[in-house]
KOLLO-496880 format. One line per 3 residues: number of its first residue (from 1); their letters; for each residue y, z, x of C-alpha. Coordinates in nm, 3 decimals, padded with zeros to 5 digits. Layout:
BEGIN
NUM> A> Y,Z,X  ...
//
This chain:
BEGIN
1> XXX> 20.001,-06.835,-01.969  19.775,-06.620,-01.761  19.515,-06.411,-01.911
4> XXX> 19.605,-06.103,-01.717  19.892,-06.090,-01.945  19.681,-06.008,-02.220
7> XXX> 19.447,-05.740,-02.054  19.673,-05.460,-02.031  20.050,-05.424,-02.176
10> XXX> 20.308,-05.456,-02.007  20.188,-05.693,-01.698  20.446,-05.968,-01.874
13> XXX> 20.796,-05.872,-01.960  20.829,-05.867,-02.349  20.524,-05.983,-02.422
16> XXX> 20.232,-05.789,-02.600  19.911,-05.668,-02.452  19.651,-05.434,-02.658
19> XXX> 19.701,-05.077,-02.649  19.369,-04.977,-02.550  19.220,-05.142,-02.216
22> XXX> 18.870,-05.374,-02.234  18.999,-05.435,-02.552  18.965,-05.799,-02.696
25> XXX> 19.132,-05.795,-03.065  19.341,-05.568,-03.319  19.333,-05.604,-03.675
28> XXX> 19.739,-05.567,-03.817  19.758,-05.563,-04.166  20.013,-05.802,-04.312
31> XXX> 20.137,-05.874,-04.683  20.299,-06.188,-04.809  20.634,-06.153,-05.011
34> XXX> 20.756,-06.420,-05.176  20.585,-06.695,-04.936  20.689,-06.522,-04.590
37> XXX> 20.489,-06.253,-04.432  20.583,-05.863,-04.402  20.454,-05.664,-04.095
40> XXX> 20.499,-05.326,-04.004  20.652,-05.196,-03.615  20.746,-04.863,-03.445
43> XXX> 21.042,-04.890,-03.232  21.044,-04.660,-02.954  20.816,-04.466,-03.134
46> XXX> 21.048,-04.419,-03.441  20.929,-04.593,-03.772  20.729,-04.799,-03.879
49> XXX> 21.030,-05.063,-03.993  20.916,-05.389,-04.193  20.970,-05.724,-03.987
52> XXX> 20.915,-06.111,-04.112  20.707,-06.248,-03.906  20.842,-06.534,-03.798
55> XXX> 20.744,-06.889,-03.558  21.030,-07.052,-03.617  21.240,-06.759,-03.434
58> XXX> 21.202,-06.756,-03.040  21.352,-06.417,-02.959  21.324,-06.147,-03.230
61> XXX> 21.661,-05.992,-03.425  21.737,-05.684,-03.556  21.933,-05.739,-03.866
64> XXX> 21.968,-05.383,-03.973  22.282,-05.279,-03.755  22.251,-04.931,-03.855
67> XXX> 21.866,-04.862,-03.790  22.009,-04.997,-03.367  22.210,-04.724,-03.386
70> XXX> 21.985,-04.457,-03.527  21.799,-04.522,-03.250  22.046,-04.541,-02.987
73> XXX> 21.947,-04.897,-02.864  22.180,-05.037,-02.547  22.443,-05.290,-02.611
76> XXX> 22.390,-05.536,-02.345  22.539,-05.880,-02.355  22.769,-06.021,-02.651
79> XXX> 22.727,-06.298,-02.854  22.921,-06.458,-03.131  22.682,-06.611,-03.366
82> XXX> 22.669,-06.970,-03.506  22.571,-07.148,-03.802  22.436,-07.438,-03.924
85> XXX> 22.685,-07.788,-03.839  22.812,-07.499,-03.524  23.028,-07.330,-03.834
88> XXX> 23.189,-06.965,-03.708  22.993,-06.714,-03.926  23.207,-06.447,-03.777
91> XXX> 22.895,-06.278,-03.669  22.842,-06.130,-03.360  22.531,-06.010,-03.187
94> XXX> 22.454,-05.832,-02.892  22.137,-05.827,-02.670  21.914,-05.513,-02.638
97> XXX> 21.608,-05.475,-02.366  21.323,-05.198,-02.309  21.233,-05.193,-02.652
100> XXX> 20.904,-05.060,-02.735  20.750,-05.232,-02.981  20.398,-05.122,-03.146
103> XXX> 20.204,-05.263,-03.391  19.875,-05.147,-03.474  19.685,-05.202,-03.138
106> XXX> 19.909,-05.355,-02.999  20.244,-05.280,-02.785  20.494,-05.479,-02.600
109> XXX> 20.648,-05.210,-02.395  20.991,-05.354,-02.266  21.100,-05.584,-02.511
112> XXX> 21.414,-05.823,-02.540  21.601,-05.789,-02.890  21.897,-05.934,-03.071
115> XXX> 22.108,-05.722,-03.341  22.308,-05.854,-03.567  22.696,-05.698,-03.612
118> XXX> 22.626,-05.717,-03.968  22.331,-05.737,-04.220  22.440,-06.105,-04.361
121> XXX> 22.136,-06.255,-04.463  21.983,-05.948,-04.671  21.646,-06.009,-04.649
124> XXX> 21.538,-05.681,-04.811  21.731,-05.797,-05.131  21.610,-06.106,-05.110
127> XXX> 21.221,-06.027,-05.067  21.257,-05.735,-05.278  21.086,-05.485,-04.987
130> XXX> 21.318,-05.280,-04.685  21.317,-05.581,-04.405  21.459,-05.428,-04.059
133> XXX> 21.445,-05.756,-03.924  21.256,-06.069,-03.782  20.939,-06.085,-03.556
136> XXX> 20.969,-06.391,-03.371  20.737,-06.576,-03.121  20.674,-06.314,-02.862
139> XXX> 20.371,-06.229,-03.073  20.201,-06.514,-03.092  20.292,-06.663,-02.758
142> XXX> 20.072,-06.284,-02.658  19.780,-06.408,-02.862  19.526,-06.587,-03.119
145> XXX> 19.672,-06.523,-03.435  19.436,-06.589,-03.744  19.612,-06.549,-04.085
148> XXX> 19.367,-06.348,-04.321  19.596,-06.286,-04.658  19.294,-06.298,-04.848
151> XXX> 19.216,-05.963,-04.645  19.586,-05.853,-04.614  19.557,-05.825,-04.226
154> XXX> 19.593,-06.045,-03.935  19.358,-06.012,-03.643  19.476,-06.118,-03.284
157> XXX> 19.234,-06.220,-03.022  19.272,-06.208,-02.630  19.282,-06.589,-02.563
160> XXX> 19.013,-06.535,-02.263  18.801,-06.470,-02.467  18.828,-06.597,-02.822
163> XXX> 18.614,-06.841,-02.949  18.729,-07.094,-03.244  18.525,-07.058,-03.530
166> XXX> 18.218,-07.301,-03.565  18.164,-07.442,-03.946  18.205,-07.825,-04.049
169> XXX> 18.549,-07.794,-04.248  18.756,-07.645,-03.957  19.021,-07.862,-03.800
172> XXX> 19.245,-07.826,-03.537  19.628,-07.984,-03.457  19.747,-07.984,-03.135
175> XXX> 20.097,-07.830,-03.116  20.333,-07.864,-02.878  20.565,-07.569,-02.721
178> XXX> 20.938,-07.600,-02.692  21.176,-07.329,-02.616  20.934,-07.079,-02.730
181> XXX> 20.881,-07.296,-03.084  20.521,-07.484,-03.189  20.601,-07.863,-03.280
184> XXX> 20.325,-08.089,-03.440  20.279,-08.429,-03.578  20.168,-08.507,-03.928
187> XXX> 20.156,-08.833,-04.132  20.376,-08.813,-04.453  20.398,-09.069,-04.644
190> XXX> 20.748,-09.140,-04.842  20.672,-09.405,-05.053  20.414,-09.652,-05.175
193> XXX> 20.457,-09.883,-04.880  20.589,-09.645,-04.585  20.419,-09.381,-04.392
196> XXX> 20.578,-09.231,-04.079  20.478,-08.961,-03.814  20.728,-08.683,-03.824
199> XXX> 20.769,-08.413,-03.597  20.810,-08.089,-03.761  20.825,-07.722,-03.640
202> XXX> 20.563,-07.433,-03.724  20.799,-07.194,-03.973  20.566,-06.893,-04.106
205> XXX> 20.919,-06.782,-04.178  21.029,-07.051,-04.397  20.913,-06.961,-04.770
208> XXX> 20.910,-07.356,-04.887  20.654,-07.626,-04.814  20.807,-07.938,-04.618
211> XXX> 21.154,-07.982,-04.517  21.296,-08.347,-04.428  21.600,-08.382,-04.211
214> XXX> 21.683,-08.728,-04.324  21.963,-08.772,-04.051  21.698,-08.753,-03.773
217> XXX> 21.546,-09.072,-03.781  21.670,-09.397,-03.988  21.374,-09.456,-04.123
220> XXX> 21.344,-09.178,-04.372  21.415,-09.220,-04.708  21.509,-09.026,-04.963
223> XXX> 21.296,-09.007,-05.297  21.431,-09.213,-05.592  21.352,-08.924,-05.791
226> XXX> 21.518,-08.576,-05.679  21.703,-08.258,-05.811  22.030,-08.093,-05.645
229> XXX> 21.958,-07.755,-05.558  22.059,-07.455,-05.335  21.735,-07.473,-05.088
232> XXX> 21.788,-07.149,-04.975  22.065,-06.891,-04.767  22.142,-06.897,-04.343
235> XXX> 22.392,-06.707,-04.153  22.684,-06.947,-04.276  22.552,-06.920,-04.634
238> XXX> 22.397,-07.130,-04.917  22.217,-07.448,-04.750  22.283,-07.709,-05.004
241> XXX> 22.040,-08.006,-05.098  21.792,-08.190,-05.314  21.407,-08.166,-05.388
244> XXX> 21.186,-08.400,-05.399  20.871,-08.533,-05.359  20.647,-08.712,-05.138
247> XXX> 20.329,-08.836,-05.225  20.091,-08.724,-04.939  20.076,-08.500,-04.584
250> XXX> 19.802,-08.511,-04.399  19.737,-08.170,-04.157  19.466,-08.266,-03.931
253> XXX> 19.247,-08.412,-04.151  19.328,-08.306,-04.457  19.579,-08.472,-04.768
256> XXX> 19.770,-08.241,-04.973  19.927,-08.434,-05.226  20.262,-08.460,-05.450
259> XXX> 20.409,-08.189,-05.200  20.777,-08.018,-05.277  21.022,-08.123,-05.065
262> XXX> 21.354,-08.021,-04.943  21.620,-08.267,-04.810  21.909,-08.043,-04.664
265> XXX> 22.251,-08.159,-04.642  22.298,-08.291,-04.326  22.622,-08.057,-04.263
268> XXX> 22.427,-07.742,-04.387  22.185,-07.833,-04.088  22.174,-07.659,-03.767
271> XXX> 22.183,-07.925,-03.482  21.895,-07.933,-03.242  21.970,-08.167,-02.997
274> XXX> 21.788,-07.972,-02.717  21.408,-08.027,-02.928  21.507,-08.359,-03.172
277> XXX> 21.252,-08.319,-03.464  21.216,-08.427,-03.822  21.201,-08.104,-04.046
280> XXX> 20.966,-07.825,-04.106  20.637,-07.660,-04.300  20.669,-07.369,-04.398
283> XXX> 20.416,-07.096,-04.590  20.420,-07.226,-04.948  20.230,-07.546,-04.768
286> XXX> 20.007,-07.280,-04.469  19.922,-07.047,-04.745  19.668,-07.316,-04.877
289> XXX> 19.472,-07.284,-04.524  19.288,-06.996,-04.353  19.488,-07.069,-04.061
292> XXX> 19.444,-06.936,-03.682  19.783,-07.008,-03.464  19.696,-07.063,-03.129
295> XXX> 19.949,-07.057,-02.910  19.817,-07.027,-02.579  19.537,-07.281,-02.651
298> XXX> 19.821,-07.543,-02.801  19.684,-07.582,-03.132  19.648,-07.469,-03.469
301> XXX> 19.271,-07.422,-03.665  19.290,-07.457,-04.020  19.033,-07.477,-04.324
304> XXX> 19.136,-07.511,-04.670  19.086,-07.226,-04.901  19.088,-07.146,-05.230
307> XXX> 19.459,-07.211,-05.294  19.438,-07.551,-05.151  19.489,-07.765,-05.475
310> XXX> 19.731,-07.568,-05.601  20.016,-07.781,-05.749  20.305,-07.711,-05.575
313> XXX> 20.599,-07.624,-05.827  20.948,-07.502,-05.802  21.170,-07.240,-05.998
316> XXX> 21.144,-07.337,-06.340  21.396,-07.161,-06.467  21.722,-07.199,-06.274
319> XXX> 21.827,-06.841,-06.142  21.789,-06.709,-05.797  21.727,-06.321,-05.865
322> XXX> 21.886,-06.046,-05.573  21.689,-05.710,-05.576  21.892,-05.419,-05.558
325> XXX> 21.867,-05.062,-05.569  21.660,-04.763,-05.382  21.361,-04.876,-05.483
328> XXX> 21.448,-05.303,-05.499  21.352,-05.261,-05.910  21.685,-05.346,-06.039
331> XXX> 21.722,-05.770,-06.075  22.065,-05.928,-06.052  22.109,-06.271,-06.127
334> XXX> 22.285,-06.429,-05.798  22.303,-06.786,-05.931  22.277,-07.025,-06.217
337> XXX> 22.136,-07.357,-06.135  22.337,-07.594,-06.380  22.144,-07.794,-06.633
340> XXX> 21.829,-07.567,-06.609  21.666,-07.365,-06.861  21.821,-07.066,-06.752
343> XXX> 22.185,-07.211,-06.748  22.141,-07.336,-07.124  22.043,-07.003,-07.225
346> XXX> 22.331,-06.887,-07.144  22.234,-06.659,-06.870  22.546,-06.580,-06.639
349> XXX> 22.596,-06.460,-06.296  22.613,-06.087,-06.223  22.328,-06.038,-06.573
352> XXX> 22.078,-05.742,-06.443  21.757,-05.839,-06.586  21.584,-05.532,-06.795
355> XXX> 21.305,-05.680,-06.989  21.093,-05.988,-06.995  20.887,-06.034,-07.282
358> XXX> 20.922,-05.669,-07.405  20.832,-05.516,-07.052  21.096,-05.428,-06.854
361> XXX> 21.115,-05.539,-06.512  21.128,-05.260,-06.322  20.768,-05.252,-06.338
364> XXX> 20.756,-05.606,-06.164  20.802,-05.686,-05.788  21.034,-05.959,-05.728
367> XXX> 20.678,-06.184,-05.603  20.536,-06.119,-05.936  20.922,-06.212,-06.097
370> XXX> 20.876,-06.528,-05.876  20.560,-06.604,-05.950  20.649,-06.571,-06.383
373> XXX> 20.932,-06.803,-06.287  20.708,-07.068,-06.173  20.437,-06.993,-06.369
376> XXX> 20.405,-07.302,-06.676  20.597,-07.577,-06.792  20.726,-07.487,-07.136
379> XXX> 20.626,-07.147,-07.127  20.875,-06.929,-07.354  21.055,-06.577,-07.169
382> XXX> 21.230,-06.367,-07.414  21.454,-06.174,-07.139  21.712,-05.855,-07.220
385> XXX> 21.997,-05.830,-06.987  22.277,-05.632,-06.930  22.606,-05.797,-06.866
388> XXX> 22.855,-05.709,-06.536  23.041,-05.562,-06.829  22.766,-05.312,-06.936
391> XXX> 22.714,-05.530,-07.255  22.347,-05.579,-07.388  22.249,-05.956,-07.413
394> XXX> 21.898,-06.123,-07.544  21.785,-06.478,-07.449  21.532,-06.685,-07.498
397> XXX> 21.421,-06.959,-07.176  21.196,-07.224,-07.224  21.065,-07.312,-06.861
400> XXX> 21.033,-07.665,-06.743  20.938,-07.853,-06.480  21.240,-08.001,-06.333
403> X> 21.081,-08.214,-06.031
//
C-alpha cells in the first residue's frame, strides 16, 4: 500500500487518512463488551453511532436499517444475503458509497457500505450497548493499529513512519492478506502425540478464543472430552457445536495453555473455498496480549500482559441472556443449555432476570452479568425472576465447570 494513502484523506477510495495534515497518529478510544470491541463513528457528520470493530469483516455493514434511512444513504446495488452451508437467510442487502466516516482523527471520506434489509443478528441486545453496525478492515488496512484496553483507546500510526516497539518480550507473526482478511500460522497441539500448523484468520470480532473447523483438513481431531453447545448466532441463526480443549497454542513465541475451543458443525459453517483455512482466534485469546495489528507491515506485535494466564473458562451456568429495553437493563433468558446448572434449577426460557444475590440486575451491564456467569466453579447465585407469565420465581444455581 503506498504511504501517500495515509498522508492526507481521501487520496485512496474508502480508505482512512488523518484528519489533520503532517499528522502521524490519533488516539480513538475503544471499550471492550463482552470480548469484542465497541468504537464510536459519525456518518456524514450525523452521530456518533457505536460499531464492532471487526478483522474478520472485509467491507463494513450497516445493520441498523433504519439509522440508513435517517440519513438518507443511496441504495446502490442489491444483494440477497447468505448463510453459513449457502442457507437463504431471506436477507437482503444493498450497497451504499460516499459515506463519510469519522472517527476521532481520523476520516475516510467516500466510503463503501453494506446495509442490511433487516436487523437479524441484534448485536445491541446481544452486547448489551446500541451497536449501528460492524467496522470492518478498511481501518486497519489504513493503519498501525495497537490495542490499548488497559487505556480504553486505540492509537493508529501512519505506517511510514511507525516504529515497532523495542523491549525483549515483544514478538511478532507474520500474517498474510487475503481478500482484505489477515491469515497466520500457529502450532496447536490436539493431543499428547499430534501437533499441527493450522491456518486461522485474525477475528477481533469473534468474542471466543480458538475455533477448529474439523472438516478442513483430515488430520484434526476432535477432543475425547467435549460439551454440545450453541457456540454462538450468524445470519442463518444458532451455529451449533461442541467445546473443547486443546492442550497448547503457541502465538509467536509464546504457549497459552488448556485453551477453550469451539468445533462448529460442519453444516453451520460458512464455506470458504476462495481462502481454505483451519478456524479462527478470536478476543477472549488477543485480550491476553498488548497487541499492535499491522496490516500494512504483514504482521502482528504482541507481548503478554497481565491477563495472560488467565484460565480460560466458559458459561458456567447454562443460559445465554438477551438485553432488552431503552436502556439494555432488562435480562431475558434466550436459552437453556440442557444438563447445566441453570437448566436444573429450573430456569425457563422467556424468565427476565431481576435480582442476583439480593441486587437486582439492572444495576449490572450484561459484561459484568457475563463475567458473574463465569466467575467460580461452585459458586452459589440466588437469582429472582419473573416468568413470561408475570409470575415471581426464586432459584438457587450452583455454577460448575462443565469443560
Amino acid at each position: 500500500m503506498s504511504t501517500s494513502a495515509h498522508a492526507q484523506p481521501g487520496t485512496a477510495s474508502g480508505l482512512f487518512g488523518f484528519s489533520k495534515a503532517q499528522q502521524k497518529k490519533a488516539r480513538i478510544p475503544i471499550l471492550l463488551q463482552r470480548n469484542l470491541l465497541v468504537v464510536k463513528a459519525r456518518l456524514n457528520g450525523n452521530g456518533p453511532y457505536n460499531f464492532l470493530l471487526d478483522t474478520g469483516v472485509n467491507t463494513s455493514i450497516i445493520t441498523s436499517p433504519t439509522l440508513a434511512d435517517s440519513l438518507g444513504l443511496r441504495h446502490g446495488q442489491q444483494y440477497r444475503v447468505v448463510g453459513a452451508g449457502g442457507l437463504d437467510t431471506g436477507l437482503l442487502a444493498y450497497q451504499t458509497d460516499s459515506v463519510r466516516v469519522e472517527l476521532d482523527g481520523v476520516v475516510a471520506p467516500h466510503m463503501t457500505w453494506l446495509v442490511l434489509s433487516d436487523d437479524a443478528l441484534n448485536l445491541s441486545g446481544y452486547i448489551g450497548v446500541p451497536i449501528h453496525g460492524i467496522l470492518g478492515s478498511e481501518l486497519f488496512r489504513s493503519f498501525v493499529v495497537s490495542l490499548q484496553l488497559e487505556d480504553n483507546q486505540m492509537v493508529v500510526h501512519d505506517p511510514a513512519t511507525f516504529r515497532a516497539p523495542s523491549g525483549t518480550k515483544w514478538d511478532a507473526v507474520p500474517l498474510t492478506l487475503q481478500k482484505n482478511k489477515a491469515y497466520f500460522t500457529a502450532d496447536v497441539q490436539l493431543t499428547d502425540s499430534l501437533t499441527l500448523p493450522l491456518k486461522l484468520v485474525l477475528d477481533t470480532g469473534a468474542s471466543h478464543a480458538l475455533s477448529i473447523e474439523l472438516e478442513s483438513d483430515p488430520r484434526l481431531m476432535a477432543p475425547a472430552r467435549r460439551l454440545p453447545t450453541d457456540l454462538g448466532r450468524g445470519l442463518s441463526g444458532i451455529v451449533q457445536g461442541y467445546l473443547g480443549r486443546v492442550p497448547t497454542l503457541r502465538l509467536g513465541r509464546y504457549i497459552l495453555r488448556s485453551v477453550l475451543t469451539s468445533y462448529p458443525n460442519a453444516a453451520d459453517v460458512q464455506r470458504r473455498t476462495d481462502v481454505p483455512r483451519n478456524g479462527n482466534i478470536g478476543y477472549e485469546l488477543l485480550k491476553r496480549f498488548s497487541l499492535i495489528i499491522d496490516y500494512p507491515h504483514q504482521r502482528m506485535l504482541l507481548r503478554p500482559n497481565s491477563k495472560f494466564r488467565d484460565p480460560f473458562e466458559h458459561d458456567m451456568c447454562g443460559i445465554e441472556l438477551l438485553a432488552a429495553g431503552p436502556q439494555y437493563r432488562r435480562y431475558l433468558v434466550l436459552r437453556v443449555m440442557p444438563g447445566s446448572p441453570a437448566a436444573t434449577a429450573g430456569l425457563e426460557v422467556e424468565d427476565e432476570l431481576l435480582s442476583i444475590n439480593f441486587l437486582p440486575v439492572e444495576g449490572f451491564t450484561l459484561t459484568q452479568l457475563d463475567r458473574l456467569l463465569h466467575s467460580e466453579d461452585g459458586r452459589l447465585l440466588l437469582i429472582v425472576l419473573r416468568r413470561a407469565d408475570g409470575s415471581l420465581h426464586t432459584a438457587s444455581v450452583r455454577l460448575k465447570r462443565q469443560i
